[in-house]
C-alpha positions in Angstrom: 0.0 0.0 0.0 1.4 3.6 -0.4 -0.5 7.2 -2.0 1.4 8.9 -3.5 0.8 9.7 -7.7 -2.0 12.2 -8.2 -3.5 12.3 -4.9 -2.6 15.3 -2.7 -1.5 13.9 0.7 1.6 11.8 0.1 2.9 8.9 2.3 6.1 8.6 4.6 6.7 5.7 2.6 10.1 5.4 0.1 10.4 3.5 -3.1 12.6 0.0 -2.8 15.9 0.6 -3.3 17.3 0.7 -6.6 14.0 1.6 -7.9 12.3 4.3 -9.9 8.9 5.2 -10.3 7.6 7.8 -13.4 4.0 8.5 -12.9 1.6 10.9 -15.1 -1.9 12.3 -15.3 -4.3 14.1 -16.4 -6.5 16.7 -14.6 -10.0 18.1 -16.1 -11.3 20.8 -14.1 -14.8 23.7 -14.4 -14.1 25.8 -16.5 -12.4 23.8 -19.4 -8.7 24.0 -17.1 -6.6 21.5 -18.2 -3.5 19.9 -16.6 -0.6 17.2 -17.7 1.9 15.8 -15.6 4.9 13.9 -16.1 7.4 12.7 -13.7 9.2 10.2 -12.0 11.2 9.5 -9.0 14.4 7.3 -8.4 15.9 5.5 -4.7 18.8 7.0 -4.4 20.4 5.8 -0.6 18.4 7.1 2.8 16.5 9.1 -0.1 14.0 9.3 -3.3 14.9 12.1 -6.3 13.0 13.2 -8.7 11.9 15.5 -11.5 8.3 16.5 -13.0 6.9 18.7 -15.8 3.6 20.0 -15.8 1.6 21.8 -18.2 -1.3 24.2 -17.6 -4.3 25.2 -20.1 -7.2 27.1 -19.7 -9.6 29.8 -21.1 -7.1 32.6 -20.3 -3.8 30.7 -21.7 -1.8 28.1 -20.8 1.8 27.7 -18.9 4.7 25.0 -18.1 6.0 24.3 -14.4 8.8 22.0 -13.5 9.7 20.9 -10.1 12.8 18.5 -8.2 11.9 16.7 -5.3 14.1 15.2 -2.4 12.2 12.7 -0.1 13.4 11.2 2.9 11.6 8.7 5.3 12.0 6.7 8.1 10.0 3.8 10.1 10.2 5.2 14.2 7.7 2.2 15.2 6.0 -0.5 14.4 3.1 1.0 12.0 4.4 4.6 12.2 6.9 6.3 9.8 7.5 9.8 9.0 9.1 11.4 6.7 9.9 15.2 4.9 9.4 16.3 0.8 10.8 19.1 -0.4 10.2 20.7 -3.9 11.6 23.4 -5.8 9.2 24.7 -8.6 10.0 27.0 -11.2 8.9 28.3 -14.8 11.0 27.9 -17.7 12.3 31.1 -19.5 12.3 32.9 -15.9 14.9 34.1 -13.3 17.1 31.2 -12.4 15.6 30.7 -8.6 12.4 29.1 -7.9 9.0 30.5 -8.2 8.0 28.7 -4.9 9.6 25.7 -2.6 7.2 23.5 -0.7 8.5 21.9 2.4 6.3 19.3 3.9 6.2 17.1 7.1 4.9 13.5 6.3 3.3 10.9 8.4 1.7 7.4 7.7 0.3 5.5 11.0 -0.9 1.6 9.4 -3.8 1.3 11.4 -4.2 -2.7 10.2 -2.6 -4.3 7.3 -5.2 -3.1 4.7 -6.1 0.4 6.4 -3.4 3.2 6.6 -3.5 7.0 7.6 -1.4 9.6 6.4 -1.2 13.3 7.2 1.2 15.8 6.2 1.7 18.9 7.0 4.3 21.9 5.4 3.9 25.3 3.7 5.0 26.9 -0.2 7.1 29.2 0.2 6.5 31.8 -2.4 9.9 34.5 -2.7 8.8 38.1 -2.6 4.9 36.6 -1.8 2.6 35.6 0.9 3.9 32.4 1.6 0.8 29.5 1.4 -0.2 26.5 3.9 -0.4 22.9 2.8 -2.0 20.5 4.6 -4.1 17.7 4.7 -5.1 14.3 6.0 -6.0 10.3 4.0 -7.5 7.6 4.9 -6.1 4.6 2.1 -8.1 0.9 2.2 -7.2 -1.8 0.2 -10.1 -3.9 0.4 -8.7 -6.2 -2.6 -5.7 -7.3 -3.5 -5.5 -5.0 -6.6 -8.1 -2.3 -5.4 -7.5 1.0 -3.7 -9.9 3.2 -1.8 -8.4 6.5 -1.4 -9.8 9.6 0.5 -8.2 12.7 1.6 -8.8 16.3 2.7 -7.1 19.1 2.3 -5.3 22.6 1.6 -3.7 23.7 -2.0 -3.4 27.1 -3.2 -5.8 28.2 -0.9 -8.5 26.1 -1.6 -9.6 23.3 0.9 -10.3 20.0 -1.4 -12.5 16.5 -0.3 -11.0 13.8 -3.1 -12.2 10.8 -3.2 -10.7 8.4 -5.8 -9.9 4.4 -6.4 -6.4 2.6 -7.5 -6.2 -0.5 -9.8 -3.3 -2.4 -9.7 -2.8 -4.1 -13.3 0.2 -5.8 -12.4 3.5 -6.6 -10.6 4.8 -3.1 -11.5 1.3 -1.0 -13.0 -1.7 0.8 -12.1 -4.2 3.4 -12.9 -5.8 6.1 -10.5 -9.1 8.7 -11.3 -10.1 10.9 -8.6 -12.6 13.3 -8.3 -11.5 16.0 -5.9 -14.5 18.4 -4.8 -13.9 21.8 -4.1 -15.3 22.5 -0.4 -13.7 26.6 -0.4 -11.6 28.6 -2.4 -10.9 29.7 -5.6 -9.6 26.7 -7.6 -12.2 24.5 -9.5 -13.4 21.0 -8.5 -11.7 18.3 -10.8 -11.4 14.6 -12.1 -8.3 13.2 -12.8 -6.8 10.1 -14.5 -3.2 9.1 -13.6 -1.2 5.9 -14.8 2.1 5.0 -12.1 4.7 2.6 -12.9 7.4 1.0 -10.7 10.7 -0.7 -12.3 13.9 -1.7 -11.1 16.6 0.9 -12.6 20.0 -0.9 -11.6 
């Protein structure tokens, strides 16, 4: 079990060593706003490192973001690990420094075998802005071997989100996600999205 992919709230949970994982997906939101991803992340030591692209579209244009990632977690008991992400994002064709860094606190309490609970808790940092919280909670049940059941709640941009969403595991290294995330308050749109995660060995 782990979250991770689209879903907001991400797990204090590392890929196996050696490993890399590149996800995607697709977001449709109101208003005809549009977003691809593509990214993945490798185990490098203690740590994960990664790299992602995403591309914006909407009614009043359209831009590209691209972010790294450094992830470290640790198992401090039995069925509790925590962990911290941080990201760099910036825009192509700007100032070499980034737009915004996120820094987030991770936690994932196993409640049984089949039921985990993650929370995580950081902030963006935005330079020469009002810096923005970014938090939220999940609650991930895997009632099935390759089923899913993912909910979480939580704060992006400003906007608190309820998403509710199921995984399919196709195979040994495979599966597909779609999400609906509902927008409870705030000012960015409610959304579905489609995302497709992948897990190989890389050495």
């Amino acid at each position: 079990m782990a979250a991770g992919g689209h879903f907001a709230v991400d797990d204090a949970v590392l890929l196996e060593p050696g490993h890399c994982g590149p996800e995607t997906w697709w977001t449709h939101g109101q208003g005809s706003q549009d977003l691809l991803h593509g990214g993945m992340n490798c185990r490098v030591g203690p740590v994960e490192l990664g790299g992602a692209v995403e591309h914006a579209r909407g009614p009043d244009g359209s831009e590209t973001e691209r972010n790294l990632e450094i992830k470290w977690a640790r198992q401090v008991a039995e069925r509790l690990s925590v962990g911290v992400d941080l990201q760099p994002t910036w825009q192509p064709h700007t100032q070499p420094r980034p737009d915004a860094t996120r820094a987030v606190l991770l936690a994932t309490w196993r409640l049984r075998e089949e039921l985990a609970l993650h929370l995580n808790l950081g902030r963006d940092f935005v330079p020469g802005g009002p810096d923005l919280a970014r938090h939220g909670v999940a609650l991930e049940w895997q009632p099935a071997k390759a089923w899913t059941v993912i909910a979480d709640r939580y704060l992006d941009q400003g906007t608190n989100f309820l998403r509710t969403g199921v995984r399919w595991i196709g195979g040994d290294a495979w599966s597909v996600d779609l999400s609906r995330a509902q927008r409870l308050s705030g000012p960015s749109a409610s959304n579905w999205t489609l995302g497709f995660n992948y897990d190989f060995r890389a050495d």
